[in-house]
Backbone bond lengths (Angstrom), bond angles and torsions (degrees), N, CA, C in turn:
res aa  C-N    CA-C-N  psi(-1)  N-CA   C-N-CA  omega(-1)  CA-C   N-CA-C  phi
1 X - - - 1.458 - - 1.547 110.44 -
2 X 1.238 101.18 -55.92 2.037 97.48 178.52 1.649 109.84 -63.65
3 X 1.298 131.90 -13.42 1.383 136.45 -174.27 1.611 83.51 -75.04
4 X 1.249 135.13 -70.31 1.491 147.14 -176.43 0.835 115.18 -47.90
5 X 1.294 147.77 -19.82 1.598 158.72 149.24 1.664 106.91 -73.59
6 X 1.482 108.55 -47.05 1.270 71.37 163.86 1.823 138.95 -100.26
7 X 1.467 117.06 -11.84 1.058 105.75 152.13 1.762 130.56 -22.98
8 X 1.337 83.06 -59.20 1.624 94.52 174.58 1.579 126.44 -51.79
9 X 1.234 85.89 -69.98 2.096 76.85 157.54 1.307 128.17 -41.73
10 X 1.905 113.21 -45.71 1.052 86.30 179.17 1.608 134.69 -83.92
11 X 1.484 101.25 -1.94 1.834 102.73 157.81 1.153 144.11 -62.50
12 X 1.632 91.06 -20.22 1.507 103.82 -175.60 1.787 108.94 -88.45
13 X 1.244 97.82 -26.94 1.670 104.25 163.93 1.196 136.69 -66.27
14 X 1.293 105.80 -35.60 1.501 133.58 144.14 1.501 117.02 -51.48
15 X 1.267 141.65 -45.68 0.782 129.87 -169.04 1.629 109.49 -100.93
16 X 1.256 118.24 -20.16 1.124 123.80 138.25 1.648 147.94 -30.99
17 X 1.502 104.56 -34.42 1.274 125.84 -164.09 1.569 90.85 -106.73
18 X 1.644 139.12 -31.40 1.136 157.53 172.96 1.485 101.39 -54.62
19 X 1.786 112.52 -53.42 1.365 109.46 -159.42 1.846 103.57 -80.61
20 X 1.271 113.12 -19.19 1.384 128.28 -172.03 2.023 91.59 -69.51
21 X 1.503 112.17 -60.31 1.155 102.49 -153.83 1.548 114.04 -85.24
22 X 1.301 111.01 -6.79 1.608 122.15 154.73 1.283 120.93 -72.35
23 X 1.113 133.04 -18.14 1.320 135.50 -176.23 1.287 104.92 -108.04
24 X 1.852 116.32 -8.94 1.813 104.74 167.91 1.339 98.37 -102.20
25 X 1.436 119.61 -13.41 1.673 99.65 170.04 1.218 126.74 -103.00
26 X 2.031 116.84 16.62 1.380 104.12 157.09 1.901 107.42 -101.30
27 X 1.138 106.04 5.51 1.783 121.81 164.56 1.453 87.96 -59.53
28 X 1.291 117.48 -63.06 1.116 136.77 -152.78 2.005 120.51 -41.02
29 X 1.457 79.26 -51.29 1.753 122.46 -169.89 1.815 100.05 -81.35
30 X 0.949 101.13 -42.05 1.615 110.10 174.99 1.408 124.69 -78.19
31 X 1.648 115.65 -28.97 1.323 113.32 160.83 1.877 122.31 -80.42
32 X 1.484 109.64 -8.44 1.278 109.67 -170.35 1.470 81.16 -102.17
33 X 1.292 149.61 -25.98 1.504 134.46 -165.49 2.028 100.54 -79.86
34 X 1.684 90.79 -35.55 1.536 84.67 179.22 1.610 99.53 -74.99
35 X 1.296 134.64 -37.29 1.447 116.64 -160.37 1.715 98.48 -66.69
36 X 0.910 121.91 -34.13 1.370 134.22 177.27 1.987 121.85 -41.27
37 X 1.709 86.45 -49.18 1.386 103.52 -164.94 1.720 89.32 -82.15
38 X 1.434 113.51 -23.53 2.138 98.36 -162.61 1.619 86.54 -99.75
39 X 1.402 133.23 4.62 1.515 139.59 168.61 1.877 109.85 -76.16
40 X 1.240 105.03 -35.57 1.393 137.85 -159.85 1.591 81.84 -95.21
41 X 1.525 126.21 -82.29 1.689 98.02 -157.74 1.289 112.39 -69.65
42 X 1.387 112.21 -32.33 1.843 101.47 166.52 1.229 108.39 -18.90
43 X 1.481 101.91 -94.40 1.566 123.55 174.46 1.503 101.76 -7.75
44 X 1.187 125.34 -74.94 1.481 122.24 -158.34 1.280 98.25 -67.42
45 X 1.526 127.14 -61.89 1.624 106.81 172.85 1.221 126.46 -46.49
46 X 1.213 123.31 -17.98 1.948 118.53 -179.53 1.528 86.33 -73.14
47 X 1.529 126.66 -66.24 1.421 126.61 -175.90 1.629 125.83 -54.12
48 X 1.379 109.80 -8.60 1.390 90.97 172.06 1.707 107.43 -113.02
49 X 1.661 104.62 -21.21 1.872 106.80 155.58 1.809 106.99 -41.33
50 X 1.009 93.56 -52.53 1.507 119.97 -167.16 2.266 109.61 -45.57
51 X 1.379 96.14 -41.91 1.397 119.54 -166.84 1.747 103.66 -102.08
52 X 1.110 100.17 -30.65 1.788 100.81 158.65 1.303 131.74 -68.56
53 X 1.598 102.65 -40.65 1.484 110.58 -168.73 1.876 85.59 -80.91
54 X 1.044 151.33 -2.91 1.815 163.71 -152.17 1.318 94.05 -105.85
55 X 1.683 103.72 -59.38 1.617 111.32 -166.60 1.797 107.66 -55.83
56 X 1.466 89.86 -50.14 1.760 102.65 -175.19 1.562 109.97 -44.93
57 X 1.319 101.54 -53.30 1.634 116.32 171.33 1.481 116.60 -17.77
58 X 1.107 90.27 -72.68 1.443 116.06 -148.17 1.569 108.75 -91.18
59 X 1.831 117.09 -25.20 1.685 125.22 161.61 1.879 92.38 -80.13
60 X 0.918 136.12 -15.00 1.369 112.14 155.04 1.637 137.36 -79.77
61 X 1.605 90.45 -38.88 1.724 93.36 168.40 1.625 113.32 -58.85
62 X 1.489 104.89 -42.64 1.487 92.77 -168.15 1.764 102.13 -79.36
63 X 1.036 106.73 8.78 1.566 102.66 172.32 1.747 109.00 -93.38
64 X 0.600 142.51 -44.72 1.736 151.81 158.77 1.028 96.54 -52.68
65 X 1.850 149.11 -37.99 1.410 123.42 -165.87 1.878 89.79 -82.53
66 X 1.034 117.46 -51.01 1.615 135.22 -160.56 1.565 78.66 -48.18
67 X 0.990 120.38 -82.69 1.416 124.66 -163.68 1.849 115.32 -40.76
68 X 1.193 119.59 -46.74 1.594 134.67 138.77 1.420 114.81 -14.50
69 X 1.373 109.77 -67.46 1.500 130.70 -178.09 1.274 103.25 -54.68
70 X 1.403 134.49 -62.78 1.133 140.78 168.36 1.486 127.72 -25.84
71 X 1.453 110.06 -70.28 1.663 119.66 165.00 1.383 101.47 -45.73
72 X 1.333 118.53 -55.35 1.730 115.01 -158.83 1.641 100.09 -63.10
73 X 1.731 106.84 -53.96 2.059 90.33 -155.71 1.920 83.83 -62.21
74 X 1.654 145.60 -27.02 1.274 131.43 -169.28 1.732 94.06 -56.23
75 X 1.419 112.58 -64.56 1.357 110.51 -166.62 1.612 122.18 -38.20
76 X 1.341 98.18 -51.97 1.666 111.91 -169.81 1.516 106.92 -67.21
77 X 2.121 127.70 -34.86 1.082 93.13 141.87 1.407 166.92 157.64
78 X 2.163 74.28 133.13 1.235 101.75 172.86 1.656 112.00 -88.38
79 X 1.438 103.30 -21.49 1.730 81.71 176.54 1.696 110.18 -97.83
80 X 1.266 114.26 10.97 1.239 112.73 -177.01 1.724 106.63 -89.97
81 X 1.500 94.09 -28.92 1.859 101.03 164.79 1.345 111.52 -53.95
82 X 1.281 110.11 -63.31 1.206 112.02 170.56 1.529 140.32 -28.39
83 X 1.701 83.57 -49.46 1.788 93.16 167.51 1.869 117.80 -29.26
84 X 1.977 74.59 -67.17 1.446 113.60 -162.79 1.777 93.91 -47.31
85 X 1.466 132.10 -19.90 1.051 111.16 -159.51 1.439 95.28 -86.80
86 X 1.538 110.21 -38.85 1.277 93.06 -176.21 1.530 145.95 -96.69
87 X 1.649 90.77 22.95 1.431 125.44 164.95 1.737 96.60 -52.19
88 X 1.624 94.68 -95.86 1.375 111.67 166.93 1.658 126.65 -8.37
89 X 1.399 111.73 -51.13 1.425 129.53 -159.03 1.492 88.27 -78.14
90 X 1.774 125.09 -34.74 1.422 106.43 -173.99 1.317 112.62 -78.23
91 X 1.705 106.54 -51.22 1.137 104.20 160.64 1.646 133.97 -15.49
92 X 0.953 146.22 -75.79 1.790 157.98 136.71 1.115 94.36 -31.72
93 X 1.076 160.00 -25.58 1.792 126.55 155.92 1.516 116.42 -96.91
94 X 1.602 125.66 18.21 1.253 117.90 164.50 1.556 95.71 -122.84
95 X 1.289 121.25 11.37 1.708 115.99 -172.91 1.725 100.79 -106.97
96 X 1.697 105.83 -1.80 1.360 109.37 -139.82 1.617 93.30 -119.67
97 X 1.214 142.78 117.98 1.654 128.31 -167.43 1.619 81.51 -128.65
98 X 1.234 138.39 44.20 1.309 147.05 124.88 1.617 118.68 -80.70
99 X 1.388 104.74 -40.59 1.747 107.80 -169.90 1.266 101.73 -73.48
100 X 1.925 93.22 145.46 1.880 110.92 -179.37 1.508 110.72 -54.81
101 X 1.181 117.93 160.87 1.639 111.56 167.37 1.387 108.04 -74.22
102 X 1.712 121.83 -13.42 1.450 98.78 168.61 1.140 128.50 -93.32
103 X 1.558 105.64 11.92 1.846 115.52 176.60 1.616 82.13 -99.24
104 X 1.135 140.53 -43.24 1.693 124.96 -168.69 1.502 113.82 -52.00
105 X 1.525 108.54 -51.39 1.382 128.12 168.76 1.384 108.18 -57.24
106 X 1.303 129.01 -93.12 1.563 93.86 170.98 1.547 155.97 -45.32
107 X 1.423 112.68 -12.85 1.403 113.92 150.55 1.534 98.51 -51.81
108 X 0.940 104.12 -62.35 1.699 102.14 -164.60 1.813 122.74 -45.39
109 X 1.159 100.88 -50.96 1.493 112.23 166.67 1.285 124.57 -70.00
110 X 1.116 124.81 -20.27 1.360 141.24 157.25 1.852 116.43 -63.58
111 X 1.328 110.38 -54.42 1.370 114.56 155.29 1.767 127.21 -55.92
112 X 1.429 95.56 -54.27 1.625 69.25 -178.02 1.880 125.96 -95.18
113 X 1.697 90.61 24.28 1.436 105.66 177.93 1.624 96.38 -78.33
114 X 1.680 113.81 -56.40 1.401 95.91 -172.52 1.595 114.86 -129.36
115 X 1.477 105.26 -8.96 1.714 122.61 -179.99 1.284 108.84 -60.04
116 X 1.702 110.75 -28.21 1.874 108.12 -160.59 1.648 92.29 -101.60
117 X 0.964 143.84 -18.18 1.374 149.00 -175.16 1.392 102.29 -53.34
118 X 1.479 135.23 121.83 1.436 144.67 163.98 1.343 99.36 -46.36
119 X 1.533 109.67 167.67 1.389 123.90 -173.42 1.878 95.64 -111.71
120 X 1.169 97.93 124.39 1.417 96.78 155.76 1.379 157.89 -107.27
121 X 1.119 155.44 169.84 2.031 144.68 -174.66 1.581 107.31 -116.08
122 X 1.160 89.68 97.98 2.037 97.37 173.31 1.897 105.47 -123.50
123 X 1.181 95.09 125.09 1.293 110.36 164.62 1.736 128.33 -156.91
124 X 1.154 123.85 166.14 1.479 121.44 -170.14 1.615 114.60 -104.39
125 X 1.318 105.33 111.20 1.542 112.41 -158.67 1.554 98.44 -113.02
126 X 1.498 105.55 -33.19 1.859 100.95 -175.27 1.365 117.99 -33.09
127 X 1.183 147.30 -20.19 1.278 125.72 -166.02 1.630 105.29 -106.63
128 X 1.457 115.99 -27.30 1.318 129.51 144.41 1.688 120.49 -28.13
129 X 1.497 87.04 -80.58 2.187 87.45 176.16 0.949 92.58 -89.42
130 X 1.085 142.71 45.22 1.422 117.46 103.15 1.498 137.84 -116.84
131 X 1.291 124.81 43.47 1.297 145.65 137.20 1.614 114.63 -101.80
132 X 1.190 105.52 -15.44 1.817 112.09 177.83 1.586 96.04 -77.94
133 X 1.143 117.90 -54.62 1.726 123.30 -155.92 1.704 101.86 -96.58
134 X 0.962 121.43 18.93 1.902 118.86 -175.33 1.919 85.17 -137.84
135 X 1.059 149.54 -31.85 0.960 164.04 165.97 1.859 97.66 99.97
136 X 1.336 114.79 47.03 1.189 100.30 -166.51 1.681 101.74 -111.09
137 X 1.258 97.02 24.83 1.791 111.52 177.37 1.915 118.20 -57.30
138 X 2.078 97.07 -17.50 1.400 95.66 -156.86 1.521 86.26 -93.26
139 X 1.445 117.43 1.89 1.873 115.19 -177.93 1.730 112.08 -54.52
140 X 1.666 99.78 -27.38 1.908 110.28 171.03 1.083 114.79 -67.32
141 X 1.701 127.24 86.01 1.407 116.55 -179.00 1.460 124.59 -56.63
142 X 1.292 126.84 -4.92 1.482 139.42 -129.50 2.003 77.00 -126.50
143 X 1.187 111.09 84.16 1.913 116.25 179.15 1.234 99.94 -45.36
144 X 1.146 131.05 -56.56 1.288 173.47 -147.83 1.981 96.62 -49.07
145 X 1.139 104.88 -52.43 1.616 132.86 -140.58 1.352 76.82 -122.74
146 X 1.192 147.82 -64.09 1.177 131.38 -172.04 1.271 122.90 -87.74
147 X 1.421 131.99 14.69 1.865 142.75 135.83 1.673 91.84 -63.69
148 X 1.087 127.83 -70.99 1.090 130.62 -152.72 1.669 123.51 -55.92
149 X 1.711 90.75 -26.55 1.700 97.48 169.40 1.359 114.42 -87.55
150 X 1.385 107.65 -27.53 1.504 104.65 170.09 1.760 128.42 -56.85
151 X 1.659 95.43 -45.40 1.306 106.43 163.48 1.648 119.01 -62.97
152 X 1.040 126.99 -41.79 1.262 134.13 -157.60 2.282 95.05 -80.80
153 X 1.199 93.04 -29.34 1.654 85.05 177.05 1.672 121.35 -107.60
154 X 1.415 113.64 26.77 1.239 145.25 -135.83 1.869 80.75 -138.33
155 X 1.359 99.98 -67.30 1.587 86.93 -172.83 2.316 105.48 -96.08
156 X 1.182 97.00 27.77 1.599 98.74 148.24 1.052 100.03 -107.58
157 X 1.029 174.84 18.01 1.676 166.30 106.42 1.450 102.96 -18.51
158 X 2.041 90.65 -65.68 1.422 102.20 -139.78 2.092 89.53 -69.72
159 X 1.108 110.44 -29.97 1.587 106.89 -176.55 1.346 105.46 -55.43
160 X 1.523 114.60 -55.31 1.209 115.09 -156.49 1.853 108.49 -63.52
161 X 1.418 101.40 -50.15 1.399 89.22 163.70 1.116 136.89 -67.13
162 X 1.347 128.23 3.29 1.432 141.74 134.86 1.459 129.67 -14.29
163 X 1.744 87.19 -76.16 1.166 106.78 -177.34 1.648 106.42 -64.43
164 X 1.252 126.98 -38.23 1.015 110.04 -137.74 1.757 91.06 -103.05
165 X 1.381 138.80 7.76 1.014 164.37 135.61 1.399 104.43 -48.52
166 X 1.357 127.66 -66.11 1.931 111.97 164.60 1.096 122.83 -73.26
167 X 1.180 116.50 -13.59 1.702 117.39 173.74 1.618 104.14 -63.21
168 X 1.465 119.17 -59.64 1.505 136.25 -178.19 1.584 107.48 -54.65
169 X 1.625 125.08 -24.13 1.554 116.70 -173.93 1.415 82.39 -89.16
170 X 1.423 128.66 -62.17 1.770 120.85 177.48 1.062 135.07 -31.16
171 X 1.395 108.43 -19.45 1.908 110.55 -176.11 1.153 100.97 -73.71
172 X 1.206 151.53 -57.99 1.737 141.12 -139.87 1.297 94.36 -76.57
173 X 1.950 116.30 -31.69 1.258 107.68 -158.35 2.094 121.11 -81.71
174 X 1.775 80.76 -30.35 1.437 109.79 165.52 1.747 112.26 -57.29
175 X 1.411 102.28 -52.31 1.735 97.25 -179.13 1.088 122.78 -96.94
176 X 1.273 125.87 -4.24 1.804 107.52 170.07 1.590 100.03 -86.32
177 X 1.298 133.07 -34.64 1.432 136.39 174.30 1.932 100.93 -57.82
178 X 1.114 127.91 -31.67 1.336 128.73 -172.62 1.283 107.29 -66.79
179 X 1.738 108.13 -51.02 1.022 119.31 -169.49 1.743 115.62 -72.90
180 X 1.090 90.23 -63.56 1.473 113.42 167.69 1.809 103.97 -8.65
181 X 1.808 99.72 -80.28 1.405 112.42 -155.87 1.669 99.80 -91.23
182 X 1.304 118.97 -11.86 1.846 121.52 172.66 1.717 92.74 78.04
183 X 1.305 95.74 60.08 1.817 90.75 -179.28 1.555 117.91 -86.20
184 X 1.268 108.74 17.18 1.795 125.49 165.83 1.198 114.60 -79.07
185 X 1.415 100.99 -29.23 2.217 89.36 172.41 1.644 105.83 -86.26
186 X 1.261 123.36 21.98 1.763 121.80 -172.29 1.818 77.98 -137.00
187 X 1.022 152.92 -28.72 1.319 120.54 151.66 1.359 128.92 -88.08
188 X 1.617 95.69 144.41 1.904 114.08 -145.40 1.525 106.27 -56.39
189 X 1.676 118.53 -48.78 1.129 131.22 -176.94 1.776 114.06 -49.95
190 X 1.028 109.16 -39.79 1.889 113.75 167.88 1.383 122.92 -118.49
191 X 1.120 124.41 9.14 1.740 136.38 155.17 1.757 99.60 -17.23
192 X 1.454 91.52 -69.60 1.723 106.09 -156.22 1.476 99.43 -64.03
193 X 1.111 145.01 10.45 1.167 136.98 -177.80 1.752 103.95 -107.29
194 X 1.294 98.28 -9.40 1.699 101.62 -173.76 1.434 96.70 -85.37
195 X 1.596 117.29 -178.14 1.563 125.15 153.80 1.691 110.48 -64.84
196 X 1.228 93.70 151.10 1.843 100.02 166.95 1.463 103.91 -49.73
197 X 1.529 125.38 150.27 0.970 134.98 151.21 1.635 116.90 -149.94
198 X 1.488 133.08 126.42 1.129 150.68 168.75 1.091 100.68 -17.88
199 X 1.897 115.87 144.11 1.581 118.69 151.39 1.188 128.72 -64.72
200 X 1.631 116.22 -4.92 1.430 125.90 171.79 1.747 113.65 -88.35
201 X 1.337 102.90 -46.87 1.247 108.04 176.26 1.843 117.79 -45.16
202 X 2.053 83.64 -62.69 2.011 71.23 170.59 1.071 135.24 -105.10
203 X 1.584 118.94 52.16 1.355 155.83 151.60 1.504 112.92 -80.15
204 X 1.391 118.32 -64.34 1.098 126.86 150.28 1.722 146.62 -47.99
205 X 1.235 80.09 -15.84 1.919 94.09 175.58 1.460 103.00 -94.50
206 X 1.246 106.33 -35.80 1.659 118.14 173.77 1.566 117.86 -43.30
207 X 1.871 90.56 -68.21 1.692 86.22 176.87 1.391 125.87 -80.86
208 X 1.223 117.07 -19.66 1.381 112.71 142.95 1.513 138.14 -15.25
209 X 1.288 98.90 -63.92 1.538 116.91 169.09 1.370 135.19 -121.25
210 X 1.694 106.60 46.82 1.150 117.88 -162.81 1.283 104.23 -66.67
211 X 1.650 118.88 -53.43 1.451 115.51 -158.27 1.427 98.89 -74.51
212 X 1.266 150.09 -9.59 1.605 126.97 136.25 1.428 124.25 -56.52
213 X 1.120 121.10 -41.50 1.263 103.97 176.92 1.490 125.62 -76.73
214 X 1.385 108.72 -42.50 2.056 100.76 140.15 1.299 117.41 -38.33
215 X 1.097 124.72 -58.15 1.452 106.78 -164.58 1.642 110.46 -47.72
216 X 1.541 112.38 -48.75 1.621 125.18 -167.67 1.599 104.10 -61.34
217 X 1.909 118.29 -42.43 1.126 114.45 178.30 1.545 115.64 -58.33
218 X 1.426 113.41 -43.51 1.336 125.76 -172.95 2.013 113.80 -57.95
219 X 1.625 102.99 -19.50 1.324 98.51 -172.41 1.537 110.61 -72.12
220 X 1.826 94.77 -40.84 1.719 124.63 -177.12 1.832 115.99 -59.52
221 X 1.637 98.06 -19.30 1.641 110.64 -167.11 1.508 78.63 -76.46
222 X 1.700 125.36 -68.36 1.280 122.72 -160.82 1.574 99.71 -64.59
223 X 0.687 147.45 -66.15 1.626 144.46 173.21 1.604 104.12 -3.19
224 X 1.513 107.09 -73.45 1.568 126.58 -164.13 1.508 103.05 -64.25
225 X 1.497 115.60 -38.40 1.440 123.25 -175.66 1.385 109.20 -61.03
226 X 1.662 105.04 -57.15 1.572 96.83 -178.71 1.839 128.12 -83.75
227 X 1.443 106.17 -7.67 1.307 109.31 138.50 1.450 156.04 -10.05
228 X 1.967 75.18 -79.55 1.308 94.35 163.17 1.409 131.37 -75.82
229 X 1.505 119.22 -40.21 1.321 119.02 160.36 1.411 123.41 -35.19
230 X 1.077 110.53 -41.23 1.876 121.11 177.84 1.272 124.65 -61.84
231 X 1.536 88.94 -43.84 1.673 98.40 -175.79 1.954 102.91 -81.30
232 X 1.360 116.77 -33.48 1.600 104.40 -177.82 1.465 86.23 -54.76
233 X 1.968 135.49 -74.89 1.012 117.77 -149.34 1.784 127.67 -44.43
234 X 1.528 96.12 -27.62 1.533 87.88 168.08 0.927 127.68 -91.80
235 X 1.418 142.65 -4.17 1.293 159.69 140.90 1.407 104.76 -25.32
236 X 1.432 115.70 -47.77 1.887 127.93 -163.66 1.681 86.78 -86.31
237 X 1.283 115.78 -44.38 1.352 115.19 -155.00 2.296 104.37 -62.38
238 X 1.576 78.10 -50.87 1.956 92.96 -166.77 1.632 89.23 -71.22
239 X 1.428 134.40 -32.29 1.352 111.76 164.68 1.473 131.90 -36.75
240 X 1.416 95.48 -50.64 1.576 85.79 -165.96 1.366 101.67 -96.74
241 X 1.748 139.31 -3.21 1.504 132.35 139.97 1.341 113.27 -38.83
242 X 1.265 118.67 -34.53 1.565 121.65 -157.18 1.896 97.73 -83.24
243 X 1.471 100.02 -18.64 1.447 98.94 -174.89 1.602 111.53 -93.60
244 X 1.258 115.78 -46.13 1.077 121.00 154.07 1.610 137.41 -31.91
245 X 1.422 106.02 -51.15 1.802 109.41 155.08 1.161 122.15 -60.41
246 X 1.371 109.83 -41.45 1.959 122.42 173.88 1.608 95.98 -43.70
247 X 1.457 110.46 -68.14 1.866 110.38 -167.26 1.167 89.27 -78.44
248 X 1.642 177.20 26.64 1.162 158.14 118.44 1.949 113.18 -49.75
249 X 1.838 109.59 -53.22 0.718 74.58 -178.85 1.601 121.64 -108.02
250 X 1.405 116.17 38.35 1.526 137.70 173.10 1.546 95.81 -68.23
């Protein structure tokens, strides 16, 4: 009988010592699941500090290019007005059989100094493709703001190939008339490479062949015209991008 008593005790001590060391190794299991879980949101807060201080980056670069963009489509135009002026200006000295031959001649040199010059599409996209081509476009939490850049660099494409779509119908018309009439000795920069010729002479060759050389100015007027139309619309457009990054990163 006392052998049976004590067996018994000693199971219960045993089982005692069982319930002690199960209950320090699910302590156990519960402090490594929590060290785990405050390892884990760290982590995600370092990674989303991490993706903010990225975002900032990158709503600032594209804020300095936008702003870039701005001066440039103003710059381009202002000299594309310019062109246009001296489209016009030839125009009225070959429409005009009052004007001197040295106002004909300078209309003329005046035109193909900057009137005959194609129109071109420059803008600053690098910081763009490259959130397009790294796929790191989704770093803009703001959906909102990032449709809008997509769109907004979506229609610099579509301008630029615009332009460069009237530039390509203008060439044949620009170079067989170039060729045709040798309109390199009437621009200033290679004049001197031609033979001498009188201010009467190429006064006279002028009106001679005015309505070709209108015609060529007239291609460059529409060129510069629709140019310019393109470039105000993005002018309006990168404005209010430019405002939009301002309150993004406010």
């Amino acid at each position: 009988m006392i052998k049976f008593f004590r067996r018994i005790r000693q199971r219960l001590l045993s089982e005692n010592k069982f319930s002690k060391y199960f209950l320090y190794a699910i302590g156990e299991i519960i402090l490594v699941v929590i060290g785990i879980l405050i390892a884990l949101q760290i982590n995600n807060w370092n990674e989303d500090r991490q993706a903010a201080k990225q975002e900032q980056l990158y709503l600032n670069r594209l804020l300095v290019e936008n702003r870039e963009d701005l001066e440039t489509f103003s710059s381009n135009i202002v000299y594309l007005k310019g062109g246009i002026g001296t489209i016009k200006g030839l125009s009225t000295a070959l429409k005009s059989n009052a004007m001197s031959d040295s106002s004909v001649v300078a209309a003329a040199h005046a035109y193909f100094e900057t009137g005959s010059i194609f129109p071109i599409f420059s803008s600053s996209t690098s910081t763009f493709d490259d959130l397009w081509s790294t796929g790191n476009l989704k770093i803009i939490r703001n959906s909102s703001l990032r449709d809008k850049l997509v769109k907004h660099y979506a229609e610099h494409k579509a301008v630029s190939q615009r332009i460069q779509i009237g530039n390509e119908w203008a060439y044949p018309i620009d170079g067989k008339i170039s060729a045709d009439l040798n309109i390199m000795r009437l621009e200033p920069n290679s004049s001197f490479l031609f033979p001498d010729e009188t201010l009467n002479d190429k006064a006279a060759e002028l009106r001679l062949n005015r309505v070709a050389y209108l015609n060529m100015a007239a291609a460059h007027y529409w060129l510069n015209m629709d140019a310019i139309d393109q470039l105000e619309k993005l002018i309006e457009e990168t404005s209010q991008i430019i405002g939009l990054l301002e309150e993004e990163l406010n």
